[in-house]
C-alpha positions as CSV (number, residue, x, y, z in Angstrom):
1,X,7.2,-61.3,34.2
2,X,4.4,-59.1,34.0
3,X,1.2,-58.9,36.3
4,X,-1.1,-57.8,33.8
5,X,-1.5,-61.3,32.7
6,X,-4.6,-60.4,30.6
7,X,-3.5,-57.3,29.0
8,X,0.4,-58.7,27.6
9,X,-0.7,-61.6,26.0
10,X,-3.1,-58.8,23.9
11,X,-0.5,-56.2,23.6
12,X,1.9,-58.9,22.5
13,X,-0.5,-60.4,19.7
14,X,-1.5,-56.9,18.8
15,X,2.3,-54.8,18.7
16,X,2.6,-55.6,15.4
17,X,-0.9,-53.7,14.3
18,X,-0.4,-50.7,16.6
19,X,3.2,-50.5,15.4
20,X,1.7,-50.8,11.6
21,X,-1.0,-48.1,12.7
22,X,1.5,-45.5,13.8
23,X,3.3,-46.2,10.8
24,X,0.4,-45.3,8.5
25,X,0.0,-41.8,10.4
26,X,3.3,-41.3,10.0
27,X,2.6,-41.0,6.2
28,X,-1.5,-40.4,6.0
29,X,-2.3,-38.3,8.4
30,X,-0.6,-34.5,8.6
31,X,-3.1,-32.9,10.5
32,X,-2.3,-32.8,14.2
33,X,-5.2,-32.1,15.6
34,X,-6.9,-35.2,14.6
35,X,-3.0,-37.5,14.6
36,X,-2.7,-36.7,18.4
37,X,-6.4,-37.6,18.8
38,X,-6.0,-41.0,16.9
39,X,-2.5,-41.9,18.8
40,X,-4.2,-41.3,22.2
41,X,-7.2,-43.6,21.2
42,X,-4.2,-46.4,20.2
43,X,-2.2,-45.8,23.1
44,X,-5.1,-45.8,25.4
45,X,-6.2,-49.2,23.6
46,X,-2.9,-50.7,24.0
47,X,-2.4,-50.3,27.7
48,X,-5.8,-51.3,29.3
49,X,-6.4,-47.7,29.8
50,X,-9.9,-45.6,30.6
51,X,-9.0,-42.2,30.0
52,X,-5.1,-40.4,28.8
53,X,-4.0,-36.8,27.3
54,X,-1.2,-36.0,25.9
55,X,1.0,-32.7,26.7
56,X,3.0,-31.2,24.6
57,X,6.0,-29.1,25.6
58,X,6.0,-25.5,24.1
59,X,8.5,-23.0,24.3
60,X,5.9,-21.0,27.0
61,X,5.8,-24.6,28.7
62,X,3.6,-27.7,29.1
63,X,-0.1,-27.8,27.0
64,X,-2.8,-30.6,27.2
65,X,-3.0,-31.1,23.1
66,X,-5.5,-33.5,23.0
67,X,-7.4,-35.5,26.2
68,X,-10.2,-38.7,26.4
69,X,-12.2,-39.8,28.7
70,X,-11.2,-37.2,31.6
71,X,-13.8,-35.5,33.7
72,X,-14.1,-31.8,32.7
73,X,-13.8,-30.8,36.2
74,X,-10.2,-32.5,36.5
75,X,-9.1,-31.5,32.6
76,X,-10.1,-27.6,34.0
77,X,-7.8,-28.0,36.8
78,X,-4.8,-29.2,35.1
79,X,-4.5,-26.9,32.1
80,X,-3.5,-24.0,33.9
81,X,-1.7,-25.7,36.1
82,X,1.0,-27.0,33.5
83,X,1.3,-23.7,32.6
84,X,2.4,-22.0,35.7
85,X,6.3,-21.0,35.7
86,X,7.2,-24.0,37.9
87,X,5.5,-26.8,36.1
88,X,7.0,-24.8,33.0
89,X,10.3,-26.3,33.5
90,X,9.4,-29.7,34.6
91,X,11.2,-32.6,32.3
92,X,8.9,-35.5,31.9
93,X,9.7,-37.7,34.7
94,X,9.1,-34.9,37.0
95,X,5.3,-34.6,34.8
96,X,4.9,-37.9,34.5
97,X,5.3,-38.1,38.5
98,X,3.6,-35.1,39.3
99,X,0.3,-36.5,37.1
100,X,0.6,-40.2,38.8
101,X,0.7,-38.1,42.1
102,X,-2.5,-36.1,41.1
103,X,-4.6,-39.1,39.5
104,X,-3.8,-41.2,43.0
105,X,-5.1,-38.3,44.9
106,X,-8.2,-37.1,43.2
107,X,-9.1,-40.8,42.5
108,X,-8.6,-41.8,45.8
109,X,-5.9,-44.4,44.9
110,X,-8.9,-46.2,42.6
111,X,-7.0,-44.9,39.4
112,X,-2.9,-45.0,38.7
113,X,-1.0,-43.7,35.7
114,X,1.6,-44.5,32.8
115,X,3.5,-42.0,30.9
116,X,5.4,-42.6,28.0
117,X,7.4,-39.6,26.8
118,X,7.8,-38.2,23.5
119,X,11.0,-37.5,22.2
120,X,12.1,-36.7,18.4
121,X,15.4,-35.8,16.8
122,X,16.9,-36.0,20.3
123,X,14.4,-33.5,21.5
124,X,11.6,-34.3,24.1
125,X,8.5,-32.3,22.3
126,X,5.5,-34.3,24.6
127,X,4.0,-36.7,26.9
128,X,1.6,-39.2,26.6
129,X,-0.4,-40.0,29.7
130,X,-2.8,-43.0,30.2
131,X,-5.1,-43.4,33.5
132,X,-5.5,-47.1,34.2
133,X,-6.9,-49.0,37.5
134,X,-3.4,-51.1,38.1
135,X,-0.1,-50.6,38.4
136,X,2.3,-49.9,35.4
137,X,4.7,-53.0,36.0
138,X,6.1,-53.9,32.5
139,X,8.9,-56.6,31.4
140,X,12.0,-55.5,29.7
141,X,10.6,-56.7,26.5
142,X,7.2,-54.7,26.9
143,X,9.0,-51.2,27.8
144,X,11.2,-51.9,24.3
145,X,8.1,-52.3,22.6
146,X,5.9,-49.2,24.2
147,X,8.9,-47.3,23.6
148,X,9.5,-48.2,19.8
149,X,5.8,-47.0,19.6
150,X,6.7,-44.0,21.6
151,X,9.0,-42.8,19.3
152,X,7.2,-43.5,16.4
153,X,4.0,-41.5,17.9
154,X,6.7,-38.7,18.3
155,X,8.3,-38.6,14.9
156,X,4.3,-38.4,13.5
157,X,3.6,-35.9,16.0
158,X,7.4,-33.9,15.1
159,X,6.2,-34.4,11.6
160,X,2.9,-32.8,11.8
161,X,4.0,-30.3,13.5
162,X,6.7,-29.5,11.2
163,X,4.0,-29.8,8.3
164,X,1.7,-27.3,10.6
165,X,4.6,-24.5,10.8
166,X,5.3,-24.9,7.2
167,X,1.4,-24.6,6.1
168,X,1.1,-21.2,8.6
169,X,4.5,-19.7,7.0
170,X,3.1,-20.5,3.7
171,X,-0.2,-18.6,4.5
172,X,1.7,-15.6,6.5
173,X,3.8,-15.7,2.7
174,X,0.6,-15.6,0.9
175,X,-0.9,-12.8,3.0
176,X,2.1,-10.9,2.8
177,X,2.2,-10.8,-1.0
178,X,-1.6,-10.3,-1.4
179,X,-1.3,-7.0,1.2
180,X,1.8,-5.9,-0.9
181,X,1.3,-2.8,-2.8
182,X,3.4,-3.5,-5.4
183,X,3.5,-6.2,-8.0
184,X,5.5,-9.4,-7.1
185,X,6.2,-11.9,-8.9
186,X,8.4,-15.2,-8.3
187,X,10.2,-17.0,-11.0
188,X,11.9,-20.5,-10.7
189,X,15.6,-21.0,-11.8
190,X,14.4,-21.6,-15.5
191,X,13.2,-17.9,-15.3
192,X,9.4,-19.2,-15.5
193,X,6.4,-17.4,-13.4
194,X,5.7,-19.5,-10.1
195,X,3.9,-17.1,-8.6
196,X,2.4,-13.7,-8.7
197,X,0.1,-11.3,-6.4
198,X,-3.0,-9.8,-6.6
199,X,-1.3,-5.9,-6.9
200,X,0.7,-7.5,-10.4
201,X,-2.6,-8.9,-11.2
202,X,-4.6,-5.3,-11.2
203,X,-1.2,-3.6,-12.5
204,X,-0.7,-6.0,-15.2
205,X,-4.4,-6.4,-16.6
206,X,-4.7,-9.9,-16.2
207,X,-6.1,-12.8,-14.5
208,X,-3.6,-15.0,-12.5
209,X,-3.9,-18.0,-14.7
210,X,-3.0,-15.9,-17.7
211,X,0.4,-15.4,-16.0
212,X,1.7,-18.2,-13.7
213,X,3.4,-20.9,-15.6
214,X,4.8,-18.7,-18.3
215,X,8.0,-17.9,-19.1
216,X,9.7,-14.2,-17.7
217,X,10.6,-13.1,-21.5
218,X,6.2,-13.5,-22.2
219,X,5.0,-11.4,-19.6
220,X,7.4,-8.6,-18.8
221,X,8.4,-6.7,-22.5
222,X,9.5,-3.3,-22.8
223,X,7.7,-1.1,-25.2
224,X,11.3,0.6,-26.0
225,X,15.0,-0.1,-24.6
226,X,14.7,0.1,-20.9
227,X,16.7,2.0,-18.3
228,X,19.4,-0.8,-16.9
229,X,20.0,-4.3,-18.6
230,X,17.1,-6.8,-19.1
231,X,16.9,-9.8,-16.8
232,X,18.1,-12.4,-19.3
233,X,20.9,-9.9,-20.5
234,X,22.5,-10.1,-16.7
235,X,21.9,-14.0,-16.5
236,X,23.6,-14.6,-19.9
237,X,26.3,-12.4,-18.0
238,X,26.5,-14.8,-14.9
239,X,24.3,-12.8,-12.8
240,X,24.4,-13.6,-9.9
241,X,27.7,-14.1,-8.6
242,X,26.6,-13.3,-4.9
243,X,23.3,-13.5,-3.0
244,X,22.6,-9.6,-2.7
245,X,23.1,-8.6,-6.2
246,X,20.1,-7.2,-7.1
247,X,19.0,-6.0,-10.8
248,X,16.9,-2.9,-11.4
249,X,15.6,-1.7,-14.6
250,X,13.3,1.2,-15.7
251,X,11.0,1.2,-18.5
252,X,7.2,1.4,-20.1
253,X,6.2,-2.1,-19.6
254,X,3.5,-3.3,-22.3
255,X,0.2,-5.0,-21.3
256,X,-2.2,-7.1,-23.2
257,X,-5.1,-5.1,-23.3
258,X,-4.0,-1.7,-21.7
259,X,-1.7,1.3,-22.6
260,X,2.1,0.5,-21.5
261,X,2.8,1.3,-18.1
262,X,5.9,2.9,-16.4
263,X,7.5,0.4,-13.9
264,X,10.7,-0.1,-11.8
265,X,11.3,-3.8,-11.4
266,X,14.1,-5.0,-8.6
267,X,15.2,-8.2,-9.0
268,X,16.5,-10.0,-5.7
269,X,18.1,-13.9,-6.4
270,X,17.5,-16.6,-4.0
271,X,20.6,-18.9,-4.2
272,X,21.0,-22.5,-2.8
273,X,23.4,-23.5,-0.7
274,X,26.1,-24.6,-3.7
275,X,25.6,-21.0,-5.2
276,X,23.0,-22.0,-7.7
277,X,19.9,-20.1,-8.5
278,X,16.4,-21.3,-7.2
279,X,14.3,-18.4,-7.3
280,X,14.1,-14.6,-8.7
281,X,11.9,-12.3,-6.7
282,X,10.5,-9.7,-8.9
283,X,9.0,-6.3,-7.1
284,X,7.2,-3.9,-9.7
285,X,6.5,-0.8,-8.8
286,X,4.1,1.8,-10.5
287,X,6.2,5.0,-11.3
288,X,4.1,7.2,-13.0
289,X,4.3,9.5,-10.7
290,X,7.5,9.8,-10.4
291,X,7.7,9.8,-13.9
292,X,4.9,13.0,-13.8
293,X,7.1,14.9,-11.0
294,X,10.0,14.6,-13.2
295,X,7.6,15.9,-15.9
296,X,6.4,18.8,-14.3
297,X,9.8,19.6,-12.8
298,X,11.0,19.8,-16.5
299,X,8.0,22.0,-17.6
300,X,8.3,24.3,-14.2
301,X,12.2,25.0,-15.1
302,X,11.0,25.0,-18.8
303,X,8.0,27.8,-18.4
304,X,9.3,30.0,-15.3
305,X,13.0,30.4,-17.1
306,X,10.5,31.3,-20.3
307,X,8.3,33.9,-18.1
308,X,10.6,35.4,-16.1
309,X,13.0,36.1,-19.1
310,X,10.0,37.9,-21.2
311,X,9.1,40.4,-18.2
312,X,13.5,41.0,-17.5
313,X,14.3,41.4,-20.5
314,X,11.7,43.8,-21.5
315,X,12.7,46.2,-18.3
316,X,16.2,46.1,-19.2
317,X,15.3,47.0,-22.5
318,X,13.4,50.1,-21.5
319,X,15.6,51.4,-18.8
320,X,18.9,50.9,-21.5
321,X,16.9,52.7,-24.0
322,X,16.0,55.7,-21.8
323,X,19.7,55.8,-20.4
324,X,21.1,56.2,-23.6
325,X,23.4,59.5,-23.4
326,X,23.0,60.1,-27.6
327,X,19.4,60.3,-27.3
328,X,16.7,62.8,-26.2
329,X,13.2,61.4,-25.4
330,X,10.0,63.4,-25.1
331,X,7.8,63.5,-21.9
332,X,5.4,61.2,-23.8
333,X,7.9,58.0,-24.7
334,X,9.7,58.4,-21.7
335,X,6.2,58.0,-19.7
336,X,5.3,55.2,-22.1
337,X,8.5,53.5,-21.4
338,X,8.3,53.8,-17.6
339,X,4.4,52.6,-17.8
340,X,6.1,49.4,-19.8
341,X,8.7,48.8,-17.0
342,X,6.1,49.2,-14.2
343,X,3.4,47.0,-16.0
344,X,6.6,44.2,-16.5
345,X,7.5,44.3,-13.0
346,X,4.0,44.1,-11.4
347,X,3.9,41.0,-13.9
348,X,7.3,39.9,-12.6
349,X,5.9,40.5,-8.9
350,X,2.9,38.7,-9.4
351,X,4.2,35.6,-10.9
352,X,6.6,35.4,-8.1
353,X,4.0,35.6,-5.3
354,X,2.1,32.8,-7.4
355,X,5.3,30.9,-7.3
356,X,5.9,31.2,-3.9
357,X,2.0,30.4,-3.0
358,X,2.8,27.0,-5.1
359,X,5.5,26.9,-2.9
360,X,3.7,27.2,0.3
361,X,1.0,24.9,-1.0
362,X,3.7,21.7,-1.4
363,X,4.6,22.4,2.0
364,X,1.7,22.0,3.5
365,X,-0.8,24.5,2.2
366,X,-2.2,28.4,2.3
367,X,-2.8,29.8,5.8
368,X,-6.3,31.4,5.5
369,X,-7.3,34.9,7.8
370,X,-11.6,34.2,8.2
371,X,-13.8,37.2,7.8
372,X,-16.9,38.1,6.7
373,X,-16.3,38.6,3.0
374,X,-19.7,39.9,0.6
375,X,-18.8,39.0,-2.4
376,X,-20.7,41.0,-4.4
377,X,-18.5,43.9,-3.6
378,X,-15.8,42.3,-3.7
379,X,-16.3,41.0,-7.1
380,X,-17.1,44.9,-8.4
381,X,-13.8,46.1,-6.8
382,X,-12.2,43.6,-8.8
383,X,-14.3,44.4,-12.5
384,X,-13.4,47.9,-11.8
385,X,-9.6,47.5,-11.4
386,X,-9.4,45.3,-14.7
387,X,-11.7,47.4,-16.9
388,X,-9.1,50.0,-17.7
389,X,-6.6,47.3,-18.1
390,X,-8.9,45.9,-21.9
391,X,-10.8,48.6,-23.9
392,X,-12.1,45.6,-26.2
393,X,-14.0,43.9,-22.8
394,X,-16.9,45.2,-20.9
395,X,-16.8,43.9,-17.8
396,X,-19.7,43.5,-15.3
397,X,-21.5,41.9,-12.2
398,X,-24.7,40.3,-11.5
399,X,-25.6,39.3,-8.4
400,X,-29.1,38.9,-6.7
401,X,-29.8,41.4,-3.6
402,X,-29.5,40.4,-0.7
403,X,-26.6,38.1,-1.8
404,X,-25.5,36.2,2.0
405,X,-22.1,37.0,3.6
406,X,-19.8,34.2,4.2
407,X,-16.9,33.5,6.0
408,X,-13.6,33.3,4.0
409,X,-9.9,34.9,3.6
410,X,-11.1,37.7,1.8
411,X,-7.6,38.6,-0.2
412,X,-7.6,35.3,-1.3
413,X,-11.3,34.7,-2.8
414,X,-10.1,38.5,-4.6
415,X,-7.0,36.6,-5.7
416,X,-9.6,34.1,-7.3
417,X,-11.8,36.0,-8.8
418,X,-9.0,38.1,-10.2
419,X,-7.0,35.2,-12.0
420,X,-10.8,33.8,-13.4
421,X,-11.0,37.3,-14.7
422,X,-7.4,37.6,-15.9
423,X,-7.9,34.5,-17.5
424,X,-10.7,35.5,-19.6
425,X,-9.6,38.4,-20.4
426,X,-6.4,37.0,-21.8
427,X,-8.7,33.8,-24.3
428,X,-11.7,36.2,-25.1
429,X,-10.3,38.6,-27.8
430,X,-13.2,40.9,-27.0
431,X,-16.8,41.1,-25.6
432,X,-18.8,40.9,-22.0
433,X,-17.1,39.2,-18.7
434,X,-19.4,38.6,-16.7
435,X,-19.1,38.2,-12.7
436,X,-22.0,36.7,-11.3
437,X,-23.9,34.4,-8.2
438,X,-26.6,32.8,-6.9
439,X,-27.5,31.1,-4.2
440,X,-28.3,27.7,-2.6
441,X,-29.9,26.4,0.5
442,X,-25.9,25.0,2.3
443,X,-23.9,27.5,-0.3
444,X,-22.6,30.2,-2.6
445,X,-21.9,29.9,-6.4
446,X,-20.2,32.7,-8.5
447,X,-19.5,32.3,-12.0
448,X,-17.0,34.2,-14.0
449,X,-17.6,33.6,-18.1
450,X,-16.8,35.2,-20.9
451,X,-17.6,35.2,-25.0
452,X,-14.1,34.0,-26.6
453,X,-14.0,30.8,-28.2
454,X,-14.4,28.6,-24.9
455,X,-12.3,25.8,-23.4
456,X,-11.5,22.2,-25.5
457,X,-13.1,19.2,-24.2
458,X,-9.9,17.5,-23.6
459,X,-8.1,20.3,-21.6
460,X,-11.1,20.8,-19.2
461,X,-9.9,18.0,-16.7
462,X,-6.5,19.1,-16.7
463,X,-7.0,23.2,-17.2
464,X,-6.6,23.0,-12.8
465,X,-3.0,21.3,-13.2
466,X,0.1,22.5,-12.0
467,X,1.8,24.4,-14.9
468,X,-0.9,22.6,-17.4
469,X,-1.3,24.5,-20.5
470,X,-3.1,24.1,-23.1
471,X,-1.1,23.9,-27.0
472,X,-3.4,27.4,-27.8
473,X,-2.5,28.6,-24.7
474,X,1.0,28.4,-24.9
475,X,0.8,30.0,-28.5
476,X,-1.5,32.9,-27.6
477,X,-0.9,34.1,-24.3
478,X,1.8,34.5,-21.4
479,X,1.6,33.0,-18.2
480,X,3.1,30.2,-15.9
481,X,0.2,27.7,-15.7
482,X,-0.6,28.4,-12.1
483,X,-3.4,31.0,-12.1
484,X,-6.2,28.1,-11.8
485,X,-4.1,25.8,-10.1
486,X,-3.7,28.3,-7.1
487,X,-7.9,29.3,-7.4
488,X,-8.5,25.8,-7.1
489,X,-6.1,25.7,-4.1
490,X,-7.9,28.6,-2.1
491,X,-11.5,27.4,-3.2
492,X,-10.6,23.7,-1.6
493,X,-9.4,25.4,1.3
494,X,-12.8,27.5,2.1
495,X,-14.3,23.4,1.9
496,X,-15.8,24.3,-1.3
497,X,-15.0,23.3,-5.0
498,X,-14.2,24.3,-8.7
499,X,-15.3,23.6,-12.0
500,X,-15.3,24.5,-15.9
501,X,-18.0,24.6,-18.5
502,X,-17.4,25.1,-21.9
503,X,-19.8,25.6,-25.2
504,X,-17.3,25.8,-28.4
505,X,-17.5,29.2,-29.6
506,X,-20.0,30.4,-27.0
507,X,-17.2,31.5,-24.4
508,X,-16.4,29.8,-21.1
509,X,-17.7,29.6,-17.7
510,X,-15.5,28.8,-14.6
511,X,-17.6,28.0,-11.2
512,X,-16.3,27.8,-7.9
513,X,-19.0,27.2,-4.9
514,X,-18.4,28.3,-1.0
515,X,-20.5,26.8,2.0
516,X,-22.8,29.5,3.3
């Protein structure tokens, strides 16, 4: 028999409504925030009581979730109590005593306490403490009844958090596929688009709705046969037989409204416990550069086998010539002949010092020796070394007096100014190169131009390239393509930068600024 003759009759009439309550959170209310805040109100309802928290245990150990009613002094107290390493441990009829022990003391045996544990799927996960003014003497009947809504508060609470851990993994999911760099997509067991990310977005040229929902086949098409079987060629095969058998194919993807695009898509499957498909992870990767170092490569192999050849075989052309025992040369062809074979391997020398500056560049760049450097002489040494070289050209200088001094490697800014006038030399057919400066309040300019027939439109971005040359190039003249890829190199290096200006048919200018 109880001795809370007023408050059992109540519960008794009322079980039935907090049972029903707890029920409905069960299925309404998945936020656990406000479900422990609503099962403490019912709880401290149901038992007469004028204040209760509720402690859940953690893996770190105890926390005060929710609380009603308690003095902020007391509430301050206790949370850092529960977590010290030897409450940590406590199971809950140590906590529930330890709490009855604490509410006795600090209320001066005014208030008591009830605790009714928490337990769900054989697990204890909390404690639900209520602060009352009498003792917690219950019949056999009544501790059935607090206990069926015990485990009821528990399975809501288990559920929520459950639905909490779920809602945070799906977040931490969405973040990591929005942070990717490369497109992801995620395709159900029909092969349709459940997902996709904001880098596939970008990459693909379209909005997200244009692509979730459809079916694999509609968004990712090949603008020729790919590199590797297609997806729906390996799962008309059986793939997958085994959960780590991943797919990858190579090709030019098309795209709505922009050029095709080359891509390397891996293909991971998700299986289900009987072995059946549930998902396809997709991960698309932009390789056009890839694609472009295998393009240079090819070019580099293609134009240095092509350069080097011209200059060898010209040599060993000459010096087989001049060796031959059933001929006699004159002073004159022999000197030409030698003048040939020197002029070959100086070319043969020089392209192999730009190769290896290349070189050095990949690996990290071009070690520069600082100096003052006045560029106007510098820049007349260099007119007066190529002017014997072209009887057709006239090469001079312009620069103002008093022209600054700067600081720079001074045999490479000659190495610069000699490949802009090398280059000029070899696309003007004839006329003035001119070598001249000016200059500005934080830096130097010097311009080397010429009178050929000037540089097309579309080759100016790329005439700074690795090995870039242009279709008249390669018909007209010799070289490697590195000659304004290295003068760029050396400029950037002194902090400063290079450019081209063209007029058609009124020759070409090539810039290139220093800081002063």
């Amino acid at each position: 028999m109880s001795i809370i003759p007023s408050m059992l009759p109540d519960f008794r009439v009322r079980q039935r409504d907090y049972l029903l309550e707890i029920s409905r959170a069960l299925t309404q209310e998945l936020d656990l925030e406000k479900l422990l805040a609503r099962i403490l109100r019912i709880s401290i309802e149901m038992l007469a009581g004028q204040a209760g928290l509720i402690a859940l245990k953690l893996p770190d150990g105890w926390r005060v979730a929710t609380a009603h009613g308690i003095a902020p002094a007391f509430l301050s107290y206790l949370t850092p109590l529960l977590a010290e390493e030897k409450v940590r441990e406590l199971d809950v009829l140590e906590l529930n005593r330890m709490l009855k022990e604490m509410t006795y003391t600090a209320s001066r045996g005014i208030l008591n306490g009830t605790g009714l544990p928490l337990s769900a799927h054989g697990q204890v996960i909390g404690v639900i403490f209520i602060f009352r003014n009498y003792a917690d003497l219950f019949t056999p009947n009544d501790r059935i009844l607090l206990q069926s809504f015990a485990d009821q508060a528990a399975i809501a609470v288990f559920n929520a958090q459950l639905y909490g851990q779920v809602t945070y993994e799906k977040k931490r999911l969405d973040a990591l596929l929005d942070s990717a760099a490369d497109g992801i997509l995620i395709l159900d067991a029909d092969l349709n688009i459940e997902r996709c990310n904001g880098a596939f977005e970008k990459l693909f040229g379209e909005m997200r709705e244009e692509i979730v929902g459809k079916s694999h086949k509609d968004i990712i098409k090949w603008k020729k046969e790919p590199h590797g079987k297609t997806l729906e060629e390996s799962v008309l095969d059986s793939w997958p037989l085994t959960p780590n058998a991943t797919l990858y194919v190579e090709g030019d993807l098309t795209r709505p409204s922009l050029p095709a695009l080359p891509v390397a898509i891996t293909y991971a499957p998700l299986l289900s416990e009987e072995n059946k498909l549930r998902n396809v992870i997709l991960s698309v990767r932009d390789i056009t550069h890839f694609r472009t170092a295998d393009e240079i490569k090819a070019t580099f192999i293609s134009i240095v086998s092509h350069e080097l050849r011209t200059p060898v075989a010209l040599i060993k052309g000459y010096a087989s010539t001049l060796r031959r025992d059933d001929a006699k040369w004159d002073k004159h062809t022999i000197s030409e002949s030698l003048a040939v074979i020197e002029e070959e391997a100086d070319r043969l020398s020089n392209m192999i010092d730009d190769l290896l500056d290349a070189s050095r560049l990949q690996a990290g760049g071009l070690s520069l020796n600082h100096a003052d450097v006045a560029l106007p002489s510098l820049a007349l040494r260099v007119s007066e070394r190529f002017a014997s070289q072209s009887p057709n050209h006239k090469i001079v200088t312009d620069f103002p007096a008093n022209f600054p001094v700067i600081l720079g490697d001074e045999n490479r800014l000659e190495q610069v100014v000699s490949n802009l006038v090398s280059n000029a030399l070899k696309y003007a057919p004839e006329g003035e190169i001119k070598i001249s400066g000016e200059t500005r309040p934080e830096q130097v300019i010097v311009c080397v131009s010429d009178e050929g027939p000037g540089i097309d439109a579309r080759d100016i971005p790329h005439i700074f390239d690795r090995f870039y040359r242009s279709t008249n190039a390669v018909k007209r003249t010799k070289g490697a393509g590195l000659g304004l890829y290295l003068a760029r190199a050396i400029v950037e290096a002194h902090g400063g930068r290079i450019w081209a200006d063209s007029i058609p048919d009124s020759g070409a200018r090539i810039y290139f600024s220093l800081p002063r």
